[in-house]
N, C-alpha and C positions, 0 to 999 in steps of 0.2 A: 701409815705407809700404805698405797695404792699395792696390793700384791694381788687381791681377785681379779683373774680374768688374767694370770701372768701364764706363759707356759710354764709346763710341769716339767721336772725331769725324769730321765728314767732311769738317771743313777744314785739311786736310793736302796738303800736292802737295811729291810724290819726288821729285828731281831728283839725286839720287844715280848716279854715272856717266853722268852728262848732261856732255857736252863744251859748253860754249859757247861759242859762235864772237863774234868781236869783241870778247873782253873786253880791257879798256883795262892795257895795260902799261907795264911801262916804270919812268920815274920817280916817276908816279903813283901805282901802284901800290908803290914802294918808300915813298913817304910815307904812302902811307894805313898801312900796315904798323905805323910809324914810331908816327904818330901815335893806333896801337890799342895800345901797348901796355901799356894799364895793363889790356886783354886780356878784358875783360865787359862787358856791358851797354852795348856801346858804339852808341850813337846815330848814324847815316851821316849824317846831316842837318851834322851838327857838322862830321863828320871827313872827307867825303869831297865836299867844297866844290869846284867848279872843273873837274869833271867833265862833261861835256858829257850832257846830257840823250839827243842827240839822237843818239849813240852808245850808247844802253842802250834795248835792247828789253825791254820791259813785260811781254811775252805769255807766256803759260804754255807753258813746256817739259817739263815733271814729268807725272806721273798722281798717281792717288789711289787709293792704297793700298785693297786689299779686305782684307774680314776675313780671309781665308786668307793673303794677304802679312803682315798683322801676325801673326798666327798664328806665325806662322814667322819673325817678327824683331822680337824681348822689347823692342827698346830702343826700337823704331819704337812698337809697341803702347803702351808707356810713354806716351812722348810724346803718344799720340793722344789719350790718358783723362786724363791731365793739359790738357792743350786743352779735353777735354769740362769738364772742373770747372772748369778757368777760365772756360768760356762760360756754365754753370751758376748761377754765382755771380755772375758781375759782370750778367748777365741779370735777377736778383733785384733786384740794387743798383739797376740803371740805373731798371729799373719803379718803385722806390719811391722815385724820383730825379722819375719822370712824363715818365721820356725810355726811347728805346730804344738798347737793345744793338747794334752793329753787329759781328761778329762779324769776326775777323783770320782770316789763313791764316798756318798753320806751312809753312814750306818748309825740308824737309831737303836739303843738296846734300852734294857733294864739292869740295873744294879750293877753289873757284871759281864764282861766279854771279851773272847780271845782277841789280839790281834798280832801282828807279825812282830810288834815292838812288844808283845809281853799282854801282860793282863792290864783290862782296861776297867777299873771302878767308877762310878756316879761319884764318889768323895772326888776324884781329881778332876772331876769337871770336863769340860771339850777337849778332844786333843786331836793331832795328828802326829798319824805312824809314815813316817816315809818309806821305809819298809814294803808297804803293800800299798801305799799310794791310798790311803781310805782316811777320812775324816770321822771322826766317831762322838756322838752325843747323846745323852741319858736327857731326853726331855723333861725330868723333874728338873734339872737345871735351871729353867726359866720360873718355876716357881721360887727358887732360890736367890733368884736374882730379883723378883717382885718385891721378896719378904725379906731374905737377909741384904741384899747390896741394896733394895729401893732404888732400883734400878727396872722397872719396868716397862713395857709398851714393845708396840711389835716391832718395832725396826731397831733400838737395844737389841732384841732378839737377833735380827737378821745382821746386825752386824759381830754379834759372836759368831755366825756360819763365816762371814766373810773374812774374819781375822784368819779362822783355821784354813782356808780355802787359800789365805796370805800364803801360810806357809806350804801350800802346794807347790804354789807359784815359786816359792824357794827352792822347793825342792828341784821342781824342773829344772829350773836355771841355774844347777848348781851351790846356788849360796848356801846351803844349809851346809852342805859336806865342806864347801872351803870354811865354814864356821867351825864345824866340829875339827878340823883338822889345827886350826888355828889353835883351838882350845887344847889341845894334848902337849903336856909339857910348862904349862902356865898356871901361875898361883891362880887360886879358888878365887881373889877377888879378880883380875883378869878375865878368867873365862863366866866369872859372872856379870860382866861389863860387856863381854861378844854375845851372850844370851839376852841381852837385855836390849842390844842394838837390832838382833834378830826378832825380837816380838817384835820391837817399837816399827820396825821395817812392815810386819806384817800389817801393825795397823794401818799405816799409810797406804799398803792394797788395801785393805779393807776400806778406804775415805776414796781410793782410786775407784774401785766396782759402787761405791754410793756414787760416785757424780756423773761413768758412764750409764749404770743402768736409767739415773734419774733425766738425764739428757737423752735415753731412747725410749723409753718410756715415761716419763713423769711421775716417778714412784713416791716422792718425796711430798708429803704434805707440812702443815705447819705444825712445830716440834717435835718434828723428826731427829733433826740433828741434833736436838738438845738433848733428848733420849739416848741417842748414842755417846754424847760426848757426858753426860752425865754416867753412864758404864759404864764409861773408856774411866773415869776419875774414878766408881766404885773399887774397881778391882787394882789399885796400882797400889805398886810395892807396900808405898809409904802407909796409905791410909790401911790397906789389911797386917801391916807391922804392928801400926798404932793401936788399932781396934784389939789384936789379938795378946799383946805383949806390953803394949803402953810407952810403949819405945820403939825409933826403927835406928835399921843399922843400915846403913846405904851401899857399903861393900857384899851387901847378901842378897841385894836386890837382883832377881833374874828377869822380872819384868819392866820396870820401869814406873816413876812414878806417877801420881794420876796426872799430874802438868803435864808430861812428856808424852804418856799415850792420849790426852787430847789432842795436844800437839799437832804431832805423827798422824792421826786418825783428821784432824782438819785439815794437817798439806796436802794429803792425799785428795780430799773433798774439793780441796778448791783447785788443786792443780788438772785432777786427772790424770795425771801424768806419772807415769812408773817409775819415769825417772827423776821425779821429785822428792824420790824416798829413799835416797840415798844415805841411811842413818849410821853407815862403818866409815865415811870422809869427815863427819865431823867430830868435834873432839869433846864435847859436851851434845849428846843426842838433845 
């Protein structure tokens, strides 16, 4: 992936060896765990229910990285240019949508961090809080994705930012909350069927910001996409069933399986198109 020499963003806050104080443990926190690990993309709104608001502080702990700190930390810089091209893009879209962009923050941390959906652990992997509008990821991530998913290379990488960046895009335009609202009142296999249309939706943004940013800049080198779509099949429902249990149960699937999130992850790439990712009209995603 061409990302040297991409703009940087400057909605980034490090919280990387940031201790936080009062984060909520216990057996909470062993379910939230529990309950991530089908380990991406995973949504706190969903999963970290029952968490007391009023024991999570909101307020920026982190700084914001200068060009000389990325400078001098490739994966952080990564991160930050991929941010840019996600703001890029979906900035484009929104305007010719006759709305505006509202721009996320990427929060890098360690182990542990508050955010407005609750406590956020390195076990549940990338998430976003639509709560406070922030994207949050523990960069040991990507070595997990190296070593356990075999899943590596930089633009795998950039397309976990842009799956979460997906569900920004959600959020803005409503779809998350008619999702959630859908969900209340519906058996568990049900509202795991609206969960699972909601990731797969997000990958399809994420294959949408692959084909604009590579069309404004030519980001994409040769096995780029196979990188991604090789990802996209590590983490899906079925194969981390298989791998963890020896069985999958398809009614429990919240994200989708690895077919469908390559799927969703190539409409999106080859269409461009937002509105190619329409994954709640069909009846089999």
């Amino acid at each position: 992936m061409k990302w040297r020499g991409g703009r940087r963003s400057s909605n980034i806050e490090d919280r990387r060896g940031v201790t936080p104080r009062g984060i909520l443990g216990g057996g909470v926190g062993t379910i939230v765990v529990i309950l991530a690990a089908m380990y991406f993309g995973i949504d706190p709104s969903f999963l970290i229910e029952g968490m007391q608001s009023s024991n999570v502080s909101t307020s920026s702990s982190g700084t914001t990285p200068t060009a000389e700190d990325l400078k001098n930390d490739p994966l952080a810089d990564m991160v930050s240019v991929v941010i840019a091209d996600t703001e890029d893009v979906w900035h484009e879209i929104f305007a010719n949508m006759g709305r505006r962009y509202e721009e996320p923050t990427l929060v890098m941390f360690t182990g542990a961090t508050r955010s407005a959906c609750g406590t956020g652990q390195a076990a549940m992997g990338p998430f976003y809080c639509p709560a406070d509008r922030r994207a949050y990821i523990d960069l040991s991530f990507y070595e997990d994705m190296r070593s356990r998913f075999k899943a590596p290379g930089d633009f795998a990488q950039a397309y976990v930012i842009a799956h979460e960046i997906g569900h920004h895009v959600q959020n803005l335009l409503g779809i998350s909350a008619e999702v959630r609202r859908a969900q209340s009142g519906v058996s568990k296999a049900e509202s795991n069927s609206l969960s699972v249309k909601l990731e797969l939706q997000a990958d399809c943004f994420a294959g949408v910001w692959a084909r604009r940013a590579d069309n404004a800049r030519g980001i994409l080198e040769s096995g780029d996409v196979e990188e991604a779509l090789n990802a996209a099949s590590a983490i899906g429902d079925d194969r981390l069933q298989r791998q963890s249990r020896g069985t999958i149960v398809p009614e429990s699937f919240t994200h989708g399986t690895s077919a469908q999130r390559q799927r969703w992850f190539r409409e999106g790439l080859q269409s461009g198109d937002p509105g190619s990712c329409d994954t709640f009209s069909v009846t089999t995603p």
